[in-house]
Each structure stands twice: as structure tokens, then as C-alpha cells.
N, C-alpha and C positions, 0 to 999 in steps of 0.2 A: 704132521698135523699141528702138534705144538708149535714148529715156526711158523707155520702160517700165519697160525695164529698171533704170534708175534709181532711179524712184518705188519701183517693188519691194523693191529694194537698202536704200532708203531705210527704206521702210513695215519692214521685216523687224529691222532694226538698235533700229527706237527699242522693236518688241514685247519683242527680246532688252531692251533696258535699262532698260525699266518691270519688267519678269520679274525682272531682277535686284533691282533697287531692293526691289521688294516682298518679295524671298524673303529680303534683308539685314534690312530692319525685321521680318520676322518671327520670324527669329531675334533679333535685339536683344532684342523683344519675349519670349520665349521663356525668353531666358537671365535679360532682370529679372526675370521670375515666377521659376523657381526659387533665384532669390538671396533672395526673399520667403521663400521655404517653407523653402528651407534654414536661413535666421538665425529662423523660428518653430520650426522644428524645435533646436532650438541653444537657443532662450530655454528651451520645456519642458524642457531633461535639464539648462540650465548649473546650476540650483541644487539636483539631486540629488548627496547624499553618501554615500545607504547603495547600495552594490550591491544587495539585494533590491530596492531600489524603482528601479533600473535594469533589473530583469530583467522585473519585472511593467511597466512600460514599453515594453519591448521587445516583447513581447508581443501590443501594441496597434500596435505602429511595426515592420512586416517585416527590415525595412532601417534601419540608422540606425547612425552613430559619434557616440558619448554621450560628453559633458567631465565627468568630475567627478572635481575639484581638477586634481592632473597627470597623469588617467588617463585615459586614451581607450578608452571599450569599446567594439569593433566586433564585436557579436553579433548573432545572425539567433537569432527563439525556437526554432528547430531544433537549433543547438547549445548549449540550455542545458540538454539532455536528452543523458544519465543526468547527474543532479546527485548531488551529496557526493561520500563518499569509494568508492571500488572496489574496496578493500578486501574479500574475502571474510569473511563470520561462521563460514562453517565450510572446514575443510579436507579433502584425504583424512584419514581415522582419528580425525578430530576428535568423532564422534559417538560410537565405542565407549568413549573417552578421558572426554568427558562424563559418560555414564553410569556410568563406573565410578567415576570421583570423586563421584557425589552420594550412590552405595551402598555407599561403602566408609569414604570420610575424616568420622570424629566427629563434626564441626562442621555434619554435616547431619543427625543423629542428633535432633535437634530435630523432626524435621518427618516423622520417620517413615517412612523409604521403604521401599518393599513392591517387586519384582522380578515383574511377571508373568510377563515377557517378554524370553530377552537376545538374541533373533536373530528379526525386530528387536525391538530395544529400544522396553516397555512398561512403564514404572514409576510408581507413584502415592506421592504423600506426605499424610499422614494426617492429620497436623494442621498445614497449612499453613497456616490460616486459625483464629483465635478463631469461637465463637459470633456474639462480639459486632460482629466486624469484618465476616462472612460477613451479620448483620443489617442493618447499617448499609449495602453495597451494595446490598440491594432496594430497603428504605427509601428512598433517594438516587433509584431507576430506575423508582418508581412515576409511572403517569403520564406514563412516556415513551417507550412498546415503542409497534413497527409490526409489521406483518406480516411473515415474515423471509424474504428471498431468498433461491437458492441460490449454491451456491459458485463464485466467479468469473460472478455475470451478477447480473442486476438483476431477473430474470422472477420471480413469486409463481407457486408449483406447491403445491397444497395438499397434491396426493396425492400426495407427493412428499418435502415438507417443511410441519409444522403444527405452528409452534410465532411467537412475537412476539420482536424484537428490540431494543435499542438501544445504540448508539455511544459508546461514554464516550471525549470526542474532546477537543480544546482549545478550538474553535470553542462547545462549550456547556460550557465549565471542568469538564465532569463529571472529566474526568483531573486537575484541580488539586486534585479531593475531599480531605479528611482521611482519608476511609475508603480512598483508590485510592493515594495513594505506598507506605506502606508494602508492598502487594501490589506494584506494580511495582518494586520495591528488592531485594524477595524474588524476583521472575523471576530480574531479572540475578544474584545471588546465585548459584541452582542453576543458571542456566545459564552462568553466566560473557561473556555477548553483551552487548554493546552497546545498548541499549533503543531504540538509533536504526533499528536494523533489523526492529521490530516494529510490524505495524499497530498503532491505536489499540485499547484493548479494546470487548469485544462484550459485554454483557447480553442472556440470553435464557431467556427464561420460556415454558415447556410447561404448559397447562393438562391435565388429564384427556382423555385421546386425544392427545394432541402426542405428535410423532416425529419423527425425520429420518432418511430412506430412506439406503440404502447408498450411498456417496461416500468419494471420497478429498479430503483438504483441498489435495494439490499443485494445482496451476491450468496444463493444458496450456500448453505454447509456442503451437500454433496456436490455441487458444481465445482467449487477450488476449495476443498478439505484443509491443506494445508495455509492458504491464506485465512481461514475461518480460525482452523485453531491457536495461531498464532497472532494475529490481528484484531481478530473478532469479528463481526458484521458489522457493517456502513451503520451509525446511527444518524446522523444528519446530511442533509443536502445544501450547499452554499451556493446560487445561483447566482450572476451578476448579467444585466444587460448593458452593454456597449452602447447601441446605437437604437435609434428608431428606426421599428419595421413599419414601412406606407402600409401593407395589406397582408393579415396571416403572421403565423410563425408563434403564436401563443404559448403555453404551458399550461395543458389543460388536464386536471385532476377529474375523469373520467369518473369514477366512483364515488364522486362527491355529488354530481352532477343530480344527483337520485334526491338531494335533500330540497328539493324546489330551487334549486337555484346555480347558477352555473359557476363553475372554481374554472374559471380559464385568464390566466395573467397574460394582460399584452407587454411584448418589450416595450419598454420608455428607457431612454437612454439615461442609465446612472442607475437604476431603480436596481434592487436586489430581491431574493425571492428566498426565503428559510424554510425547511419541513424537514419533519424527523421521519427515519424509516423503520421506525420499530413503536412500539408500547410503552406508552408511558408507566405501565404496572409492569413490565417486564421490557429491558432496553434492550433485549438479545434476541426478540422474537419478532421475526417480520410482520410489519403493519401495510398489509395489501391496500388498502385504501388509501395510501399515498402513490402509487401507482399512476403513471402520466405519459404524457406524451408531448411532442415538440409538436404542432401542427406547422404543415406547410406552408413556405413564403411564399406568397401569390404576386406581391411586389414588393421589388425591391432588395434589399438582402439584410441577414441578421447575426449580428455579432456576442459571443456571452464569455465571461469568465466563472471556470466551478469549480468547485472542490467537496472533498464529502469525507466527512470526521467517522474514524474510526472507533471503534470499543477501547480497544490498546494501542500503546506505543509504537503507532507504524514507520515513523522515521527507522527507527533503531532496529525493528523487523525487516522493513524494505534493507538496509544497508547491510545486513545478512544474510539477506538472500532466503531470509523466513517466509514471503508472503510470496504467493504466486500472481 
């Protein structure tokens, strides 16, 4: 019985120390692999110098502390969202403040501004654009419209909205045009914002029957959460008309309509169209009463270029892939 015991004792001792043996060379084993992955990981980032090409790195790497020079950046692509600055484009009061300087001080007297609307604010300016400049944007956009979506989504709704699009972006230089700085120099101009706060501009071309059904251009918090909380809500609208419509095709502020008298802007070729979509006592709250509609071209066809200024820094958001 004692030997059994023994042999037992014995057999029992050497399973523990082969157990052991094998579970140490595993880890060995273990730890020189990730000293592999780590110093490949370490070769890819040691010879980036721009932080962009750290972040678009990052990106692709969950996880990772990146050398470059004496700087160690330890970011996850979760916190590279909200990028830029935080700065807000507009304040309380900042919007009655706007509009009263575009309609009041001389130096905009150039461009003709016309007062639809002071509560809210719906003002157009008349010749904000030459013939030849308002020419020379089609010209540029021929050849590049798609079918155009609605606002904040990506779905095609004919009956709905019927009219073609396109993106004058940086990715196809449309935005480096000769014919496109001067219009965005004149944005910032009348509105005094930062151009960094504004999508890219929109081309869009309505044939004969083209319209866009009644909408508001803010983009709900719960409809695109993550463009909301990183961008913030649309606070202005930049409207531009290209050409004259013969019959129809208006911008008709439908809820304005209530105060005796009609908010409906006809295209005039060069004319521009400004309104805010939020609160002058709160810039982050949608103001329904700007809420409009494209009415139908009945003859003819009609041309616009638009843009629409953000709360935050959406250049530096879009190009992180923060805003949806």
C-alpha cells in the first residue's frame, strides 16, 4: 500500500512539472510573438511626421502609441471625433446681429438686400452674383448631376423631391474653380463665419416638373445622432439662383405665409437667398418656421447653388469621418 502510494506521489509530481514546464514555454512563446507585432507595429508609425497621417492610421490600428519625432500619440479612432475647433459659429443674438448688419451698413449695398422677413429672418440679395459668374457655374456642372437625395439621408424619393445634384467638393477640385472662390469669399463676407463651418457647395438643376416637397434644412438630433453631436445642427441656409425660371420654381416659406402676406422668392439669375434654421435666443434649437419648399418649374428649367453653415467645425469633422 505504501508503494502505491509512492508511485502515485511520484506519477502526480512529474504531471505537475511537465504542466508547468509547458505552460512557462508557452508564455515565452507568447510574449516573443507580441514583441514581433509590437516593434512591426512601431516600424509602420516610427517614420510618420504629419498627425493627419497618424490619425488616418489610427483608424486602421484600434489600439496603438505612435512615435513621431518626440511625440507619442496614444489615440483610439473614437477619440479623434469631434475634430477642430468647438468653438461655436453662432451665439445667442448672434442671428438678429447678422442680419441687421447685412441690411443696414453701406458696404453691403452692393448686393442689394431686400428684407422679406425680420421674424425669422428671410433676406435675399439681388445681385450677388454677375451673369457671367452665375454662367460659368453650370457650364463647370454640366455633365455632373445625379439624382438628388433628401435632407440628412441618402434615399431617392421622386415624389418627394425631382430634381439632379452635384457636389462642388475638393476631392473633384470643383471648389478650387475660378468661377467658385469668389462666391465663397462673398459667403463669408455677408455672413461673417468661418467657411470651415460649411458643407461643401451643392449644384442643382430642376428640369420642367422638378420640385422639392416641404422640408426643413435643420437635420434632427435623432435622425443622424452622430452628425449632431459632432457638427451640430445646420444654423444657416446659402441659397444662390443661377438663371431665370420663365414660370414656377419659387422658395416658398409656407409658414410665413400666415402673416398676410406671401414669403415666396422667385429665381432671378445672380439673386441669393439667406435664412437661419434655428433661434435667435437659442442657435441649437430648430426654428420650424423656416421650413420651405422648392415649388415646381412649370416652364422652363432652374438652376441654384447652396450651402448650409454648421454650429462646429465641419471641414475638420467631415475629414474624420465624424459626421454622418
Amino acid at each position: 500500500m505504501t508503494s502505491l502510494l509512492k508511485v502515485t506521489f511520484i506519477s502526480f509530481s512529474l504531471i505537475v512539472t511537465v504542466l508547468f514546464v509547458y505552460l512557462k514555454i508557452m508564455y515565452h512563446h507568447k510574449e516573443r510573438n507580441n514583441n514581433v507585432n509590437n516593434n512591426n507595429n512601431n516600424n509602420k508609425y516610427n517614420n510618420v511626421k504629419d498627425i493627419n497621417s497618424v490619425i488616418s492610421l489610427l483608424k486602421e490600428d484600434s489600439h496603438a502609441s505612435v512615435k513621431t519625432g518626440d511625440t507619442i500619440v496614444k489615440e483610439n479612432v473614437r477619440k479623434v471625433c469631434p475634430s477642430g475647433s468647438r468653438e461655436p459659429s453662432v451665439h445667442k443674438d448672434a442671428i438678429n446681429k447678422l442680419f441687421t448688419r447685412v441690411t443696414t451698413l453701406s458696404k453691403f449695398k452692393k448686393y442689394t438686400p431686400v428684407i422679406h422677413n425680420s421674424d425669422p429672418w428671410v433676406v435675399t440679395f439681388d445681385t450677388f452674383l454677375t451673369d457671367e459668374e452665375a454662367d460659368m457655374v453650370i457650364q463647370m456642372s454640366q455633365g455632373r448631376f445625379s439624382p438628388s437625395a433628401l435632407a440628412g439621408a441618402e434615399q431617392i424619393n421622386q415624389n418627394y423631391r425631382r430634381s439632379e445634384s452635384f457636389g462642388c467638393d475638393h476631392h473633384n477640385k470643383c471648389i478650387e474653380h475660378e468661377s467658385i472662390k469668389p462666391i465663397i469669399d462673398r459667403m463669408h463676407e455677408v455672413t461673417d463665419i468661418n467657411m470651415k463651418h460649411t458643407e461643401d457647395l451643392t449644384v442643382t438643376h430642376y428640369n420642367i416638373g422638378g420640385f422639392y416637397g416641404r422640408h426643413h434644412d435643420y437635420i434632427l438630433e435623432e435622425s443622424m445622432p452622430k452628425s449632431w453631436k459632432n457638427c451640430g445642427p445646420r444654423t444657416f441656409t446659402f441659397l444662390v439662383y443661377l438663371n431665370d425660371v420663365e414660370e414656377g420654381g419659387e422658395t416658398k416659406f409656407f409658414h410665413l405665409d400666415l402673416k398676410q402676406q406671401e414669403v415666396a422668392v422667385k429665381p432671378k439669375k445672380g439673386r441669393a437667398i439667406l435664412w437661419p434654421n434655428t433661434f435667435n435666443d437659442n442657435p441649437f434649437e430648430k426654428d420650424e418656421r423656416t421650413a420651405h419648399e422648392a415649388l415646381k418649374v412649370l416652364k422652363g428649367e432652374k438652376y441654384i447653388l447652396q450651402t448650409w453653415f454648421y454650429m462646429y467645425d465641419y471641414a475638420s469633422n467631415i475629414d474624420n469621418n465624424c459626421c454622418g
